[in-house]
PyMOL commands that place a pseudoatom at each C-alpha (Angstrom):
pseudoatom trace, name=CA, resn=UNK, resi=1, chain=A, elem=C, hetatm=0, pos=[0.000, 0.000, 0.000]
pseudoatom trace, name=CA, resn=UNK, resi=2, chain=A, elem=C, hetatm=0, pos=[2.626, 2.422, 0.834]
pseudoatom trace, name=CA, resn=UNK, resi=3, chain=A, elem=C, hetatm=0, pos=[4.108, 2.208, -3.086]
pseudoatom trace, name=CA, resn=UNK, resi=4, chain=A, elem=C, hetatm=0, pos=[0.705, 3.099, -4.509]
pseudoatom trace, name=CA, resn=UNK, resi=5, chain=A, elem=C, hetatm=0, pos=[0.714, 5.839, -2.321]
pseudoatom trace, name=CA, resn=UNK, resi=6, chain=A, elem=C, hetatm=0, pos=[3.769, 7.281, -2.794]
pseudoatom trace, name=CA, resn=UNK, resi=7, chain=A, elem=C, hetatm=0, pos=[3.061, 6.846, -6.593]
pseudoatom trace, name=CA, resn=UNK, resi=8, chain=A, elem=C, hetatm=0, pos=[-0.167, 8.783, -6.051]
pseudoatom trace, name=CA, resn=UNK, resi=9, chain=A, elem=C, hetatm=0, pos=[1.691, 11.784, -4.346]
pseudoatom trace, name=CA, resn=UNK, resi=10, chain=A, elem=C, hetatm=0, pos=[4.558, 11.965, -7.171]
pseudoatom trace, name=CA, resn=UNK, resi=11, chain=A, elem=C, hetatm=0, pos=[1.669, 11.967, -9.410]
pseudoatom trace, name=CA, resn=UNK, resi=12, chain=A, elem=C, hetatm=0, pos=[-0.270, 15.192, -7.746]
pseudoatom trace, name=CA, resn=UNK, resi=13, chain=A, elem=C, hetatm=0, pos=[2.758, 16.713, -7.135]
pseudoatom trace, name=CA, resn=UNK, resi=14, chain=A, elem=C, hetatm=0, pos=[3.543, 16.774, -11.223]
pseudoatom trace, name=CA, resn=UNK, resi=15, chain=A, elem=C, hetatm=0, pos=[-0.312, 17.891, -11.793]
pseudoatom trace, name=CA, resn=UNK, resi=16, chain=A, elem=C, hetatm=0, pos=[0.372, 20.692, -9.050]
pseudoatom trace, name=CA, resn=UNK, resi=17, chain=A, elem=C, hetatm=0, pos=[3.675, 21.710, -10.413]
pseudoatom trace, name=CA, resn=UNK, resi=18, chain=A, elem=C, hetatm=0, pos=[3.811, 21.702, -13.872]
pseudoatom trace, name=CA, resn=UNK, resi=19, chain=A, elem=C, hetatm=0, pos=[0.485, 22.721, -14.200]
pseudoatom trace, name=CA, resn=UNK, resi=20, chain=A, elem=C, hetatm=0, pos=[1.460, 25.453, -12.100]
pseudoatom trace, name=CA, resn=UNK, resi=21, chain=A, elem=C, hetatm=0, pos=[4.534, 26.575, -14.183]
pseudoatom trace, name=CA, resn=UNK, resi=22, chain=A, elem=C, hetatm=0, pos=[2.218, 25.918, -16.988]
pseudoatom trace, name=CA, resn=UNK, resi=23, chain=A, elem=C, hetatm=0, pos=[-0.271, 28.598, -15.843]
pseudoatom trace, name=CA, resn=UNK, resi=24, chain=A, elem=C, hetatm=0, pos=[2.621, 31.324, -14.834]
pseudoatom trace, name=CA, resn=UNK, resi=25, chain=A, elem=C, hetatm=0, pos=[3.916, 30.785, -18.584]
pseudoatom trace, name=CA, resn=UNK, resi=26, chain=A, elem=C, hetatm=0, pos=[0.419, 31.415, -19.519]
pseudoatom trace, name=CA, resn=UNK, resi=27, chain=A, elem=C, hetatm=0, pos=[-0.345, 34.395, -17.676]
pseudoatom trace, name=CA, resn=UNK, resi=28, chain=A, elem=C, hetatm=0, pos=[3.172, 36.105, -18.622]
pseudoatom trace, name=CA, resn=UNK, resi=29, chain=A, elem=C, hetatm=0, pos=[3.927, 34.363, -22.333]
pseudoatom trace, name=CA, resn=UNK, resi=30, chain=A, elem=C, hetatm=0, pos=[0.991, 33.998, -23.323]
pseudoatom trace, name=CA, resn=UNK, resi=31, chain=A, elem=C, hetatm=0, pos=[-0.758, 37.548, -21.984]
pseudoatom trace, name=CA, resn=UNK, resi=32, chain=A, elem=C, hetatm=0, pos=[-3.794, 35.745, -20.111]
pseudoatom trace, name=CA, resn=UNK, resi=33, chain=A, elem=C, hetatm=0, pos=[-3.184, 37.783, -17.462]
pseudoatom trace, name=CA, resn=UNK, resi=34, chain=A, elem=C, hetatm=0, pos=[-2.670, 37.990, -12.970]
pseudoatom trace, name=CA, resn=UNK, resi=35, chain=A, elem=C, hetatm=0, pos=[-5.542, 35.561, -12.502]
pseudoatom trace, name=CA, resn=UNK, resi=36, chain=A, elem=C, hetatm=0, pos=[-3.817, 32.617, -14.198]
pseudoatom trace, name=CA, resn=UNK, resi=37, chain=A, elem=C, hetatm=0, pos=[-0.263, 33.789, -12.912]
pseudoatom trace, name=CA, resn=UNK, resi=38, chain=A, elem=C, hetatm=0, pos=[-2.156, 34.079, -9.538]
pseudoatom trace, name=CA, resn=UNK, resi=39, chain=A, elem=C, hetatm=0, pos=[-3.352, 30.187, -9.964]
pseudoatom trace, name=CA, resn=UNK, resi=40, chain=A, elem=C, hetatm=0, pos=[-0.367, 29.270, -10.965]
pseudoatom trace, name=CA, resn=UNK, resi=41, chain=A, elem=C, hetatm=0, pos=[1.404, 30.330, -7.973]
pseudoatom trace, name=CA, resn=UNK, resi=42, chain=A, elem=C, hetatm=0, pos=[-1.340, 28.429, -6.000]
pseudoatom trace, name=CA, resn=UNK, resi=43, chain=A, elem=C, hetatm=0, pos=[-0.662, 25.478, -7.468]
pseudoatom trace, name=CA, resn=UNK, resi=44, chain=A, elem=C, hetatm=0, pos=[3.397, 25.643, -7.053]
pseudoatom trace, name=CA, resn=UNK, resi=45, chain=A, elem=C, hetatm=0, pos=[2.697, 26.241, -3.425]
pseudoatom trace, name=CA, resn=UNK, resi=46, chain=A, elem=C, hetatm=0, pos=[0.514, 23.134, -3.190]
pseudoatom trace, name=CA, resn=UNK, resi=47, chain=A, elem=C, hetatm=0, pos=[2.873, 20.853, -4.830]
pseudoatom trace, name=CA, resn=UNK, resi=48, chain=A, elem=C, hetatm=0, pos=[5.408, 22.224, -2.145]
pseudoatom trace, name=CA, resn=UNK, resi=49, chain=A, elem=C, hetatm=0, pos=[3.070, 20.901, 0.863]
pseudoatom trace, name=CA, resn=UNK, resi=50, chain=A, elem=C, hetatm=0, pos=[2.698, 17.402, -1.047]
pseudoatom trace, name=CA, resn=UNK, resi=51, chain=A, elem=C, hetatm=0, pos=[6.226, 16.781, -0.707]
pseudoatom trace, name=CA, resn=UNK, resi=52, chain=A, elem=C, hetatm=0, pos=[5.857, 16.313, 2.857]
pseudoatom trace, name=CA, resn=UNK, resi=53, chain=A, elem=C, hetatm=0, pos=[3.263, 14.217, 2.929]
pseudoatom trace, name=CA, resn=UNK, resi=54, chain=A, elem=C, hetatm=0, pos=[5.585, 10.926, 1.358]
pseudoatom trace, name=CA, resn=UNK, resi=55, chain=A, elem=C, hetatm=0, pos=[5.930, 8.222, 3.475]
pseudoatom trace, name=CA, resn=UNK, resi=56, chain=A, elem=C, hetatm=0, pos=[9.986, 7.902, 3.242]
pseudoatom trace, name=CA, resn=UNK, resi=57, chain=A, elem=C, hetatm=0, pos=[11.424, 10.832, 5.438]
pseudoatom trace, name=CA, resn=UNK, resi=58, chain=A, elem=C, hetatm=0, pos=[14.272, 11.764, 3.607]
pseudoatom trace, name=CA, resn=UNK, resi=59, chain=A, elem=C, hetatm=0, pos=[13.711, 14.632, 1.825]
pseudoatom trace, name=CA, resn=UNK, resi=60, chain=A, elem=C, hetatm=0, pos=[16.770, 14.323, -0.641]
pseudoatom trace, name=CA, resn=UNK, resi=61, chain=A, elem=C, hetatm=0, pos=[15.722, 11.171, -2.047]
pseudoatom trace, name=CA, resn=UNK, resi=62, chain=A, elem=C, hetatm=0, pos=[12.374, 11.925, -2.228]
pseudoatom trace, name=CA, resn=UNK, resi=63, chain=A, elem=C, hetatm=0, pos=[12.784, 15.360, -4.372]
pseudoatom trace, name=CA, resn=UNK, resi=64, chain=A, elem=C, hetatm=0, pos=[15.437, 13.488, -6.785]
pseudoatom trace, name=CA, resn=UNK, resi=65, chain=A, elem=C, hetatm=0, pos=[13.377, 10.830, -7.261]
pseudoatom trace, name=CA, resn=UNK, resi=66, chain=A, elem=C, hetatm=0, pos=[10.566, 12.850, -8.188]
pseudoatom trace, name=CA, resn=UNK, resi=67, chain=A, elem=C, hetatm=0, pos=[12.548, 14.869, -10.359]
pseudoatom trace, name=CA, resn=UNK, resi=68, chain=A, elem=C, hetatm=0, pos=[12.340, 11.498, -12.956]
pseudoatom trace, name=CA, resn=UNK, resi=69, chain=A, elem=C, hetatm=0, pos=[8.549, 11.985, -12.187]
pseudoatom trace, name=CA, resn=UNK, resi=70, chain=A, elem=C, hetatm=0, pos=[8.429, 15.613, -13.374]
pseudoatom trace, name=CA, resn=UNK, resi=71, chain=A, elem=C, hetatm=0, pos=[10.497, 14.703, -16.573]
pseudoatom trace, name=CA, resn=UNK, resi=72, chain=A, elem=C, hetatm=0, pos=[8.159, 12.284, -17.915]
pseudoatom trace, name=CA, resn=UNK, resi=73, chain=A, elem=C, hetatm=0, pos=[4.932, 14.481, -16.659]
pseudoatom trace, name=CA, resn=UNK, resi=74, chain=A, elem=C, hetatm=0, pos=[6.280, 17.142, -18.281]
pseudoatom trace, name=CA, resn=UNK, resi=75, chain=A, elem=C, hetatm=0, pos=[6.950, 15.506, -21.604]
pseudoatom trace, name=CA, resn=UNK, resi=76, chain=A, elem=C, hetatm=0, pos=[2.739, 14.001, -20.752]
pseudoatom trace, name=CA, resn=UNK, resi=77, chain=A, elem=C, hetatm=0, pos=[1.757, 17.736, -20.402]
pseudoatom trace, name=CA, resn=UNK, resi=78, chain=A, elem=C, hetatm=0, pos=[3.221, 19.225, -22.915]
pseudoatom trace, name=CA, resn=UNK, resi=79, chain=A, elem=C, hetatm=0, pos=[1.298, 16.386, -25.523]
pseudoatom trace, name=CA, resn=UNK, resi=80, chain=A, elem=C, hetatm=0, pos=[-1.854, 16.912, -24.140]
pseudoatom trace, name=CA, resn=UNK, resi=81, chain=A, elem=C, hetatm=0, pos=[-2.145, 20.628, -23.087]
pseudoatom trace, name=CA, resn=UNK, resi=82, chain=A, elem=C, hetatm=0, pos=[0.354, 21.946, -26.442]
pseudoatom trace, name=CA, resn=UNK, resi=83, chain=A, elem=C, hetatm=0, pos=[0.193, 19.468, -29.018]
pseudoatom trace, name=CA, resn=UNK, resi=84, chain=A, elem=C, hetatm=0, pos=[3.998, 18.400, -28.221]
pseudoatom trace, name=CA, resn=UNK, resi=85, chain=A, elem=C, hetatm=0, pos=[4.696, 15.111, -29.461]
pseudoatom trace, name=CA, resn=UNK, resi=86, chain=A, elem=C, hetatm=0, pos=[7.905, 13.595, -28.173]
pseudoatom trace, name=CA, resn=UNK, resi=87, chain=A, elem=C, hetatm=0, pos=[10.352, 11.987, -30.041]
pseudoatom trace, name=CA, resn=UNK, resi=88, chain=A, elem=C, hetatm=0, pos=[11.649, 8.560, -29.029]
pseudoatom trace, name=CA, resn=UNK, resi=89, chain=A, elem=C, hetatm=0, pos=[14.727, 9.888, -27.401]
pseudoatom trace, name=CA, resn=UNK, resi=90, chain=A, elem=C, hetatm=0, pos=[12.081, 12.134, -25.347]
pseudoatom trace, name=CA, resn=UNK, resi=91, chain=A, elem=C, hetatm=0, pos=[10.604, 8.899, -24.797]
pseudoatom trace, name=CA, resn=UNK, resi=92, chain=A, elem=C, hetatm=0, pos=[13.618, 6.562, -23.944]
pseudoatom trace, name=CA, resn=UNK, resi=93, chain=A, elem=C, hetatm=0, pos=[14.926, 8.961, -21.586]
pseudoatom trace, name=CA, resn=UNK, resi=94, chain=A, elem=C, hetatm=0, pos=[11.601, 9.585, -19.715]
pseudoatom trace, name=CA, resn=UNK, resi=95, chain=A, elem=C, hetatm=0, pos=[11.585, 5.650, -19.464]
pseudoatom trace, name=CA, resn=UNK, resi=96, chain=A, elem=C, hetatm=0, pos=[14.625, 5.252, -18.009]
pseudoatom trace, name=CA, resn=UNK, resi=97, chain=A, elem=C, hetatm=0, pos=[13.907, 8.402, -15.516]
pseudoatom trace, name=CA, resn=UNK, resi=98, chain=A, elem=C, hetatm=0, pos=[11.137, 6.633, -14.455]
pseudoatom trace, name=CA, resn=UNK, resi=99, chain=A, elem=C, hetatm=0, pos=[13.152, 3.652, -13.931]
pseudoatom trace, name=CA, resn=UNK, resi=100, chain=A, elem=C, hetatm=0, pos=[15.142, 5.440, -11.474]
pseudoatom trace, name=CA, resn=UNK, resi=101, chain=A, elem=C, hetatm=0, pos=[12.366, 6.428, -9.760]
pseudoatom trace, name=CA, resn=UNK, resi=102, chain=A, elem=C, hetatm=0, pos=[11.589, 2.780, -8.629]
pseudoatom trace, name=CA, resn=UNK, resi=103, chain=A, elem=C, hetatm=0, pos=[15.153, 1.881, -7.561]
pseudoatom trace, name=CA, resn=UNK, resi=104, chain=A, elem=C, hetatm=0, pos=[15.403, 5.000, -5.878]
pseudoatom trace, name=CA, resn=UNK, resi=105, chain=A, elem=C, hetatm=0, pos=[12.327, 4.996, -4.106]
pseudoatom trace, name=CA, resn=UNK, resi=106, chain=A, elem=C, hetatm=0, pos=[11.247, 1.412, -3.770]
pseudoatom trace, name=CA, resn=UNK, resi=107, chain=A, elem=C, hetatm=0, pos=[14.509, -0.701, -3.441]
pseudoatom trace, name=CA, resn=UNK, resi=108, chain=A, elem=C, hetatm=0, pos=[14.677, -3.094, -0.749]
pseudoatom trace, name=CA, resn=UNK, resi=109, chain=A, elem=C, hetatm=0, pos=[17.198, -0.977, 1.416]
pseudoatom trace, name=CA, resn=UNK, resi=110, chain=A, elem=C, hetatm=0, pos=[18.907, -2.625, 5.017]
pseudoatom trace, name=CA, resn=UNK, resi=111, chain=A, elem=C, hetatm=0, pos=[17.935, -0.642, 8.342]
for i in range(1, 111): cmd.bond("trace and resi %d" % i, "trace and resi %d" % (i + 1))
show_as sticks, trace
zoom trace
């Protein structure tokens, strides 16, 4: 239970903060204006509370590991809110991100 939890948490945290540096790129590149900068900076605060909430208590391992999380969600965003479509390097290297996700979060570890 506590791997599909900690799954679940790397997986708001990437809605909460790419969608939040999403919205701040909206509001200032794209001119939509304070109110989606203003969400945006919502959202980035969020994703920094869901950090805390992992079950593993070191915080270094927990932010590097979800770094591989953030590459592939941010490859995910950017197909379905912009229309980017990855090429298979994008691809293979998002894999094996996400590959070092698992060993560093779930490998059996002594102590």
């Amino acid at each position: 239970m506590i791997p599909f939890r900690s799954v679940a948490l790397f997986l708001l945290a990437a809605v909460l903060e790419i969608g939040g540096a999403w919205l701040v790129w909206q509001g200032l590149r794209e001119h939509r204006g304070w109110v989606w900068i203003g969400a945006g900076v919502i959202a980035l605060g969020l994703y920094g509370c869901v950090a805390t909430l992992q079950p593993d208590a070191e915080f270094g391992r927990i932010l590097a590991a979800y770094g591989g999380v953030f590459i592939a969600g941010s490859l995910a965003w950017g197909m379905v809110a912009d229309g980017y479509r990855p090429d298979r390097y994008d691809v293979l290297g998002a894999l094996v991100c996400l590959v070092g996700v698992g060993i560093t979060m779930y490998a059996p570890r002594s102590g």
